[in-house]
DRENDO-1510 file (C-alpha; in Angstrom, 1 decimal, always signed):
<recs>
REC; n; res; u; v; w
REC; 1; UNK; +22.4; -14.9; -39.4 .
REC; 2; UNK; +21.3; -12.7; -36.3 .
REC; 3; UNK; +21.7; -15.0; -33.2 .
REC; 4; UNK; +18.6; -14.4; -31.3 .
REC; 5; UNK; +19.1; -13.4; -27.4 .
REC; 6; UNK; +17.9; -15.3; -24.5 .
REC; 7; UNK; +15.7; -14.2; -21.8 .
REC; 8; UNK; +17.5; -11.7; -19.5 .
REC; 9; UNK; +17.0; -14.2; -16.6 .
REC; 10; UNK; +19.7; -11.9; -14.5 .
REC; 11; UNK; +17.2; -9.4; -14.4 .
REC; 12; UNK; +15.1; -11.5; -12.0 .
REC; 13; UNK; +18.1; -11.3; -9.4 .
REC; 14; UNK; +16.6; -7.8; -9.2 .
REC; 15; UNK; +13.2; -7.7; -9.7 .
REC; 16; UNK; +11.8; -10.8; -7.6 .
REC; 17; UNK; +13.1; -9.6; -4.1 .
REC; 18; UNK; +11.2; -6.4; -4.7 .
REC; 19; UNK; +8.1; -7.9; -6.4 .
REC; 20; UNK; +8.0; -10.5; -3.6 .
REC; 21; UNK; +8.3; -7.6; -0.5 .
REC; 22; UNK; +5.7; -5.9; -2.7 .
REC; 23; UNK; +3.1; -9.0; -2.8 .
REC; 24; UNK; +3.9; -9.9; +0.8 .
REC; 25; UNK; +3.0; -5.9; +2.0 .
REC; 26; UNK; +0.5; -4.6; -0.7 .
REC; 27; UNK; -1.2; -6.8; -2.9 .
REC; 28; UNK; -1.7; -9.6; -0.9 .
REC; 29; UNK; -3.1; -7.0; +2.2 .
REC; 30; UNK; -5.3; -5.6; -0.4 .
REC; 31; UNK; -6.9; -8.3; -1.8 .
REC; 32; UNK; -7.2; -10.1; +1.5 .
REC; 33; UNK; -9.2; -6.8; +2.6 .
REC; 34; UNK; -11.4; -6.9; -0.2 .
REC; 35; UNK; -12.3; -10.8; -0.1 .
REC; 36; UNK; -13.2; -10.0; +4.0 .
REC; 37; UNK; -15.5; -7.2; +3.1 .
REC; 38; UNK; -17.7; -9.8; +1.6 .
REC; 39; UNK; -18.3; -12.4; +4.9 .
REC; 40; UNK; -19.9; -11.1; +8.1 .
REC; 41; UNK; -19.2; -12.2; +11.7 .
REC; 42; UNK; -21.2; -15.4; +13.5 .
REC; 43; UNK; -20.5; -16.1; +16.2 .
REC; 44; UNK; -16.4; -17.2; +16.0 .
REC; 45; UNK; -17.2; -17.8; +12.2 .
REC; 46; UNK; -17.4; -16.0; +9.0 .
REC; 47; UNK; -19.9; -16.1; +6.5 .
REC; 48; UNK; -20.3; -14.9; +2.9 .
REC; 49; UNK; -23.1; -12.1; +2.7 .
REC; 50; UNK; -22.3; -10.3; -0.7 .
REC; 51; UNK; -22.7; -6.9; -0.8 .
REC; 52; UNK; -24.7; -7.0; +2.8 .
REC; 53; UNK; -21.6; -5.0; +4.4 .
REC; 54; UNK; -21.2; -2.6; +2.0 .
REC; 55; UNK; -25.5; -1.9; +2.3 .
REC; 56; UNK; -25.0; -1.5; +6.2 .
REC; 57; UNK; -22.2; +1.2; +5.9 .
REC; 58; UNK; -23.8; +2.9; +2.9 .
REC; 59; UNK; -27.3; +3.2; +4.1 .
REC; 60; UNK; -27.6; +1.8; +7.5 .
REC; 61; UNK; -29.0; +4.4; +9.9 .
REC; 62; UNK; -26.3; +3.7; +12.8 .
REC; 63; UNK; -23.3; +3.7; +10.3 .
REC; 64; UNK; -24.4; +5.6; +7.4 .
REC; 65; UNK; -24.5; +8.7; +9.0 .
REC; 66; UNK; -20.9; +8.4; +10.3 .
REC; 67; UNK; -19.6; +7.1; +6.9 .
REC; 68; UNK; -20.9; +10.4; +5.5 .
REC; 69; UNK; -19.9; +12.4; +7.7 .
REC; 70; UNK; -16.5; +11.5; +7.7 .
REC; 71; UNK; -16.3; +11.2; +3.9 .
REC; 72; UNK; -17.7; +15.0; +3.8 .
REC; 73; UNK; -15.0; +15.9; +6.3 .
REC; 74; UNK; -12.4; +14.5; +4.4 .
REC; 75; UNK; -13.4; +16.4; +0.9 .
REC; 76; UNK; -13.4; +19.6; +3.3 .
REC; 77; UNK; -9.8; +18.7; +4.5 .
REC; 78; UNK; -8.4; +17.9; +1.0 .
REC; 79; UNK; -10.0; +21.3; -0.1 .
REC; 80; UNK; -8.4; +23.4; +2.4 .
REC; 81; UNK; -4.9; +21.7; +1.4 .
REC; 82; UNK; -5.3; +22.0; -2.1 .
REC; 83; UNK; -6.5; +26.2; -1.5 .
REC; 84; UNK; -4.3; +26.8; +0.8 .
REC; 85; UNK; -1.5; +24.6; +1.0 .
REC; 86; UNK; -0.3; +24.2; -2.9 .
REC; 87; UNK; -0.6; +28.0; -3.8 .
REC; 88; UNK; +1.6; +28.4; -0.7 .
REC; 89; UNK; +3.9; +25.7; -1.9 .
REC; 90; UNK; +3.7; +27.1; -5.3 .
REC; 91; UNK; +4.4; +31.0; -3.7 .
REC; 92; UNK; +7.2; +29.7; -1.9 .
REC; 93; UNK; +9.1; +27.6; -4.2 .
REC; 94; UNK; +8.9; +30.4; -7.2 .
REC; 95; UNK; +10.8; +32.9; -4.6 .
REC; 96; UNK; +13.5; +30.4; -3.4 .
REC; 97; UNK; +14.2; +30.0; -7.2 .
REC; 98; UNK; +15.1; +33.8; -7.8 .
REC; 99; UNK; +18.2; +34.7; -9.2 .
REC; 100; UNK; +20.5; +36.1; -6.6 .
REC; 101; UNK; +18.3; +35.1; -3.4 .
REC; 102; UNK; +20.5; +34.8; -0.1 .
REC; 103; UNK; +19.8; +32.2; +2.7 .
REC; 104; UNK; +18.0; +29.8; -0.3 .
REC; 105; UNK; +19.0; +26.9; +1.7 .
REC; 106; UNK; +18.0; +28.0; +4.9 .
REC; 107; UNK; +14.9; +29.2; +4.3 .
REC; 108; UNK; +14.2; +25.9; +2.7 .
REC; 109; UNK; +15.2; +23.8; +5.7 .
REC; 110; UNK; +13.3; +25.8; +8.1 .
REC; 111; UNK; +10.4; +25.3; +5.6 .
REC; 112; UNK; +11.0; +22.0; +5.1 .
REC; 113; UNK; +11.6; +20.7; +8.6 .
REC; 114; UNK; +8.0; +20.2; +10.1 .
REC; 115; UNK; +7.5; +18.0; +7.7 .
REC; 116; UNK; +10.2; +15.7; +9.5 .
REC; 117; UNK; +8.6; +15.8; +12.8 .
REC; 118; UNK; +6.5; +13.6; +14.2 .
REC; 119; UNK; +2.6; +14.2; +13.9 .
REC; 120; UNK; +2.3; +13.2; +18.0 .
REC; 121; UNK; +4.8; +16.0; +18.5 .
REC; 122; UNK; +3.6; +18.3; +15.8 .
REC; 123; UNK; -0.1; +17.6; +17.2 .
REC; 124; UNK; +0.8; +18.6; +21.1 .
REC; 125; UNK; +2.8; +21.5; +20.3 .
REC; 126; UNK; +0.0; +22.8; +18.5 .
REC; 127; UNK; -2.6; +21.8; +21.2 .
REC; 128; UNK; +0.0; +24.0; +23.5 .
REC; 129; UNK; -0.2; +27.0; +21.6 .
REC; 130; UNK; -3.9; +27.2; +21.1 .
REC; 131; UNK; -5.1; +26.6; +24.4 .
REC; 132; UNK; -7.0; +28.8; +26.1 .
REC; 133; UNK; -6.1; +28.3; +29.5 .
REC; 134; UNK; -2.2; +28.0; +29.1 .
REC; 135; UNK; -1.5; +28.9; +25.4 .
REC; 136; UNK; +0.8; +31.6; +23.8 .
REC; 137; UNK; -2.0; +32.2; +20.7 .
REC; 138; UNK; -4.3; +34.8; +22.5 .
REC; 139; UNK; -1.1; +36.7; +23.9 .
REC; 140; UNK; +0.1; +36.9; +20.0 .
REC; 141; UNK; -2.5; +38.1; +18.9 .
REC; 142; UNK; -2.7; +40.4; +21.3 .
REC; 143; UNK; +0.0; +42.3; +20.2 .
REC; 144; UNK; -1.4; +43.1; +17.2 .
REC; 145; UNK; -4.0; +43.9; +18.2 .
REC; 146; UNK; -6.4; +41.4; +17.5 .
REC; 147; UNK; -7.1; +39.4; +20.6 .
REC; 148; UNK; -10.4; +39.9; +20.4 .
REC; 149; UNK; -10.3; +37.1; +17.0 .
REC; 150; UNK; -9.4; +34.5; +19.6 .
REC; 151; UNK; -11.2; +31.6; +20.2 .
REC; 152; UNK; -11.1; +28.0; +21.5 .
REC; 153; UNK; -10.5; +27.0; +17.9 .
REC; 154; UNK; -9.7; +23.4; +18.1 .
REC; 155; UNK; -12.8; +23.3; +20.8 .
REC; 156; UNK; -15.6; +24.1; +18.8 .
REC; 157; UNK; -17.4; +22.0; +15.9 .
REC; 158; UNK; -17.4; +24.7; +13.4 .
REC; 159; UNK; -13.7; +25.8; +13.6 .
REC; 160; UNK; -11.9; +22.1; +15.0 .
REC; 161; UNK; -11.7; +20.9; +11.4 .
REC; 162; UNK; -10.5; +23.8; +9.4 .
REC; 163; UNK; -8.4; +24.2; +12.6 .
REC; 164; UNK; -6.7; +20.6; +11.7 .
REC; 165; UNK; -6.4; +21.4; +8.2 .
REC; 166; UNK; -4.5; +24.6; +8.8 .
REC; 167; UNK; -2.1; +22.7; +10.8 .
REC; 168; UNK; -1.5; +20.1; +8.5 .
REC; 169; UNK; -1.4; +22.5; +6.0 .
REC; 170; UNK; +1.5; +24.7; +7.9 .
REC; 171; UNK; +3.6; +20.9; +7.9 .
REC; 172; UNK; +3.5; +19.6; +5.3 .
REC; 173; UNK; +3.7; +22.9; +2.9 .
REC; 174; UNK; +7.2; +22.0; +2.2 .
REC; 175; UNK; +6.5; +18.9; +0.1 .
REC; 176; UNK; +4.7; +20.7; -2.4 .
REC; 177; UNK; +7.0; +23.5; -2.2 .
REC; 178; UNK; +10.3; +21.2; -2.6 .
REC; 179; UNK; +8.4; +19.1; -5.5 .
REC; 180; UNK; +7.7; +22.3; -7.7 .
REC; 181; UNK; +10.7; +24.1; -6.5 .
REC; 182; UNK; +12.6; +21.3; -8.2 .
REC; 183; UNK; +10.4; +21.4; -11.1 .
REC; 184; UNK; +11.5; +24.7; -11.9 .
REC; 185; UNK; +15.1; +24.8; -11.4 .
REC; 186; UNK; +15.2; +22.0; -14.5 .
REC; 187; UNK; +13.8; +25.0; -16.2 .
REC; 188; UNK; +16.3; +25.8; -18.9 .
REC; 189; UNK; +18.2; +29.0; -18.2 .
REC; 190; UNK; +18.0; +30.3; -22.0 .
REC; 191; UNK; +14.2; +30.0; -22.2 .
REC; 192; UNK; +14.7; +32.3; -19.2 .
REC; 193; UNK; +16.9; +34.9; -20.5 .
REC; 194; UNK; +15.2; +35.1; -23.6 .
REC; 195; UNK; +12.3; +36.4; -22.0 .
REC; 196; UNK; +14.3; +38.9; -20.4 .
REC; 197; UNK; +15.9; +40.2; -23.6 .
REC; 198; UNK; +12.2; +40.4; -24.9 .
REC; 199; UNK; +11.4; +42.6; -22.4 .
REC; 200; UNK; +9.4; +40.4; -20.4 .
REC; 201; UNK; +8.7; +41.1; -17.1 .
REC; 202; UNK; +9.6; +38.8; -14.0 .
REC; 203; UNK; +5.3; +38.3; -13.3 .
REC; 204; UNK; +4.6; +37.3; -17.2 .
REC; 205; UNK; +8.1; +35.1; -17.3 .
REC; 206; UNK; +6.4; +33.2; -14.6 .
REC; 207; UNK; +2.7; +33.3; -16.2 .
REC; 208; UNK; +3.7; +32.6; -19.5 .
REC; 209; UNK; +6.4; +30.6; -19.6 .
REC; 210; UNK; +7.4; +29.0; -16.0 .
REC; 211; UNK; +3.5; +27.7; -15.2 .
REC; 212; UNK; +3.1; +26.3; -18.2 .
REC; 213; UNK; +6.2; +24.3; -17.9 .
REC; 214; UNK; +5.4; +23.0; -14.6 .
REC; 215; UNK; +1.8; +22.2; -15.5 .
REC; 216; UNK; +2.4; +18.5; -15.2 .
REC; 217; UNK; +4.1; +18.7; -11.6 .
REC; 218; UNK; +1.2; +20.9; -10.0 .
REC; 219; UNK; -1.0; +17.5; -11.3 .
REC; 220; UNK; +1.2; +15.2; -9.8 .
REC; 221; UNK; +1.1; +17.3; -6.2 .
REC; 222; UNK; -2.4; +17.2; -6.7 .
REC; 223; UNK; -2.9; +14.4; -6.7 .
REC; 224; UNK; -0.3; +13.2; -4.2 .
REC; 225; UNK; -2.6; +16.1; -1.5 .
REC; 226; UNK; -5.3; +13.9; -2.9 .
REC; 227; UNK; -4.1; +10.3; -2.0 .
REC; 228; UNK; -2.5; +11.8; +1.6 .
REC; 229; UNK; -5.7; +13.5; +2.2 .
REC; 230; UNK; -7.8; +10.2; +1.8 .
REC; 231; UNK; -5.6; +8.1; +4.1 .
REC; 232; UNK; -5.5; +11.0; +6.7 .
REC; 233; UNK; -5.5; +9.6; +10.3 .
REC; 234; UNK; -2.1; +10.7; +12.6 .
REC; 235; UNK; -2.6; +14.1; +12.6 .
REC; 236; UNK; -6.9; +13.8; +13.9 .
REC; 237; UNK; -6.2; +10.6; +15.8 .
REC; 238; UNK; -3.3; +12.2; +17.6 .
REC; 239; UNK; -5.4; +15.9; +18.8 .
REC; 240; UNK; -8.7; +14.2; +18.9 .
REC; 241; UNK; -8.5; +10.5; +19.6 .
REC; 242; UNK; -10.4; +8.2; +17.9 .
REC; 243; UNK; -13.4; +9.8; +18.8 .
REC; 244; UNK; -12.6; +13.0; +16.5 .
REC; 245; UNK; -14.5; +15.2; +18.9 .
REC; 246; UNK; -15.8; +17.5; +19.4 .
REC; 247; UNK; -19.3; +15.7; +18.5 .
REC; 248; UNK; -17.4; +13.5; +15.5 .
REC; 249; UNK; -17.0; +17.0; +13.8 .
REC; 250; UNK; -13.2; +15.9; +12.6 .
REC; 251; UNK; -14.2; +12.9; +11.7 .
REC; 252; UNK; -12.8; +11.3; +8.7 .
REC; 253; UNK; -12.3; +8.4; +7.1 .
REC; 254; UNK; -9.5; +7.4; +8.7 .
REC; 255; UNK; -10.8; +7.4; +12.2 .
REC; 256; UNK; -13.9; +6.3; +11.0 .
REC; 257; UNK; -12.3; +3.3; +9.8 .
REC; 258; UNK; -10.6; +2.9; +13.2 .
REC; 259; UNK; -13.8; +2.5; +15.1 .
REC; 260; UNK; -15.3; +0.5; +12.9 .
REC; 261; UNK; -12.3; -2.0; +13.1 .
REC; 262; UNK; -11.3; -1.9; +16.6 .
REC; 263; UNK; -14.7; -0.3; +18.3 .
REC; 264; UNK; -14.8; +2.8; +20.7 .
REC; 265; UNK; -16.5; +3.0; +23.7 .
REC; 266; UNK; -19.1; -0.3; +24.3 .
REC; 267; UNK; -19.6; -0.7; +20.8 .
REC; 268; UNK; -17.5; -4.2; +19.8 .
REC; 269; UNK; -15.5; -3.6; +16.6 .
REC; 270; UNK; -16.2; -5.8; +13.0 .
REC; 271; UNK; -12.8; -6.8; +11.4 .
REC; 272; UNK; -15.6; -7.3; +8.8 .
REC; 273; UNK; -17.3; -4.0; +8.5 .
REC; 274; UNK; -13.7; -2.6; +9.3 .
REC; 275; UNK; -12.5; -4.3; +5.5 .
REC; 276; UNK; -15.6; -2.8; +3.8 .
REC; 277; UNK; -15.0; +0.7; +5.0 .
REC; 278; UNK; -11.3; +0.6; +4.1 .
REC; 279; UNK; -12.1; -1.5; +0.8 .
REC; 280; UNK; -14.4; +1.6; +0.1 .
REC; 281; UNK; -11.6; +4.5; +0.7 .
REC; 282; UNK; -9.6; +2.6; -1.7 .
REC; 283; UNK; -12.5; +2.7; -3.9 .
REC; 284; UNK; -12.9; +6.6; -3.4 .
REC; 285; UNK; -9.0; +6.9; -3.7 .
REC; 286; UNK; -8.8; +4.6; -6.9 .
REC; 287; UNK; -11.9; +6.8; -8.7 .
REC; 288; UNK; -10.0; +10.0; -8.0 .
REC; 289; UNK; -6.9; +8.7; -9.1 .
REC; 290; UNK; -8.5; +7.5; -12.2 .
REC; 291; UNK; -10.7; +10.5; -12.8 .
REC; 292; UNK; -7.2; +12.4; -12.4 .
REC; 293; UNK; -5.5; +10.7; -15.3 .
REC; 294; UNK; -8.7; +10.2; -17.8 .
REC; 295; UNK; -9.5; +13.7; -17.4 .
REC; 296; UNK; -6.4; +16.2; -16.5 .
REC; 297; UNK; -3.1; +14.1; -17.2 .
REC; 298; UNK; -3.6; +13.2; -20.7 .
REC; 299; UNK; -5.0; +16.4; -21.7 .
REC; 300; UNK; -2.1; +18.4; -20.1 .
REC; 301; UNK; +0.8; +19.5; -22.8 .
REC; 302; UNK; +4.0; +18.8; -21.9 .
REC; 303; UNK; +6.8; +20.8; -23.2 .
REC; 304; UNK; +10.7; +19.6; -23.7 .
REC; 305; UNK; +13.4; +21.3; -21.1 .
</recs>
């Protein structure tokens, strides 16, 4: 007679002190947000309204317009990282993973390293170099040649947001890089040499047999630039302030979401309308996510290393 096992209860020594930090911190946050999106403000009281919030940020005149404009902003933002920043990543981590590369690990730390500054730091410096009155940009450019491409960049409403990307873009490249970097180093070394011996040339080993293999990890950064993307707000907040100037032309939901909460200028701020707008970037955040895995994830092949 098998003697039948009781409940693991030991396991809840471990388990409970994370679930609880997790319900304290997330859930509870979350849900809290989403039960305030439906009340509106009277006077010092709430009341329920339903879906009134959600009408006045979706297609309100006054707060429409914003709420679009940021959400537009952020898909251009997002864009620019995933066109610019992951091919780079990707670029960058196949060359630090040649055979017989010196200075692997320095060149990896000095890519790395922006990414462990802070954004107020990373922000200034940046504001610093592209100024036009006291900046080093123009005089760089001048040496090739090219001062004449120079231009208040982060002044202007056509070039302030791609501006912003780009400088995200240049730090946090290394995550991306360090994510598929690792991705193929596990990579077994025969599948490798056999290509060799086949005649295969370094380009098609890496067309043919690396990408494949690291299919599933460009997904995951994907959507990782996806997730950061949509909760953007240091990097915008820190060079532009809350108003993401000039003329709201950086703004995105993140800032829009910060004026909306705490107000700007002499308009009063709606804790309410705040938890609708946020409650609605987790919406956009959760579709993506879900979209992600419905439509890419369980269609991608995975192959054993």
């Amino acid at each position: 007679m098998i003697k039948q096992r009781g409940f693991p209860f030991h396991i809840l020594v471990f388990i409970l002190p994370g679930l609880l930090i997790y319900t304290l911190f997330s859930a509870w946050p979350l849900l809290d947000t989403l039960l305030l999106s439906f009340f509106e403000e009277s006077g010092d009281q709430r009341v329920y309204s339903g879906l009134a919030n959600y009408r006045l940020v979706l297609t309100d005149p006054d707060l429409s317009a914003g709420f679009w404009n940021a959400l537009g902003n952020n898909g251009v933002f997002f864009l620019v990282h995933v066109l610019v920043q992951n091919p780079i990543g990707l670029l960058l981590a196949a060359l630090l993973s040649l055979r017989n590369l010196r200075g692997v690990r320095t060149y990896r730390t000095l890519i790395f390293m922006p990414t462990l500054l802070s954004v107020v730091i990373i922000g200034f410096i940046w504001q610093l170099i592209l100024s036009p009155l006291w900046g080093v940009s123009e005089t760089l450019l001048g040496y090739v040649g090219l001062e004449s491409l120079f231009d208040a960049w982060l002044g202007k409403e056509s070039s302030a947001l791609l501006t912003l990307a780009l400088i995200s873009v240049w730090q946090f490249v290394g995550i991306p890089m360090m994510l598929i970097y690792a991705s193929l180093l596990a990579i077994p070394d025969e599948l490798l040499d056999a290509a060799h011996v086949d005649g295969a040339s370094p380009l098609r080993t890496f067309w043919q047999i690396k990408l494949p293999l690291i299919a599933p990890t460009l997904g995951l950064v994907t959507i990782l630039t996806f997730i950061g993307n949509f909760n953007a707000f240091d990097l915008i907040y820190a060079v532009k302030g809350a108003l993401a100037g000039p003329n709201f032309s950086t703004d995105i939901l993140g800032t829009y979401f910060y004026r909306t909460f705490f107000g700007f200028q002499s308009s009063l701020g709606s804790s309410t309308l705040g938890a609708t707008v946020a409650t609605l970037m987790f919406l956009i955040i959760l579709a993506g996510v879900a979209l992600y895995f419905y439509g890419v994830q369980r269609r991608l092949q995975r192959y054993p290393m």
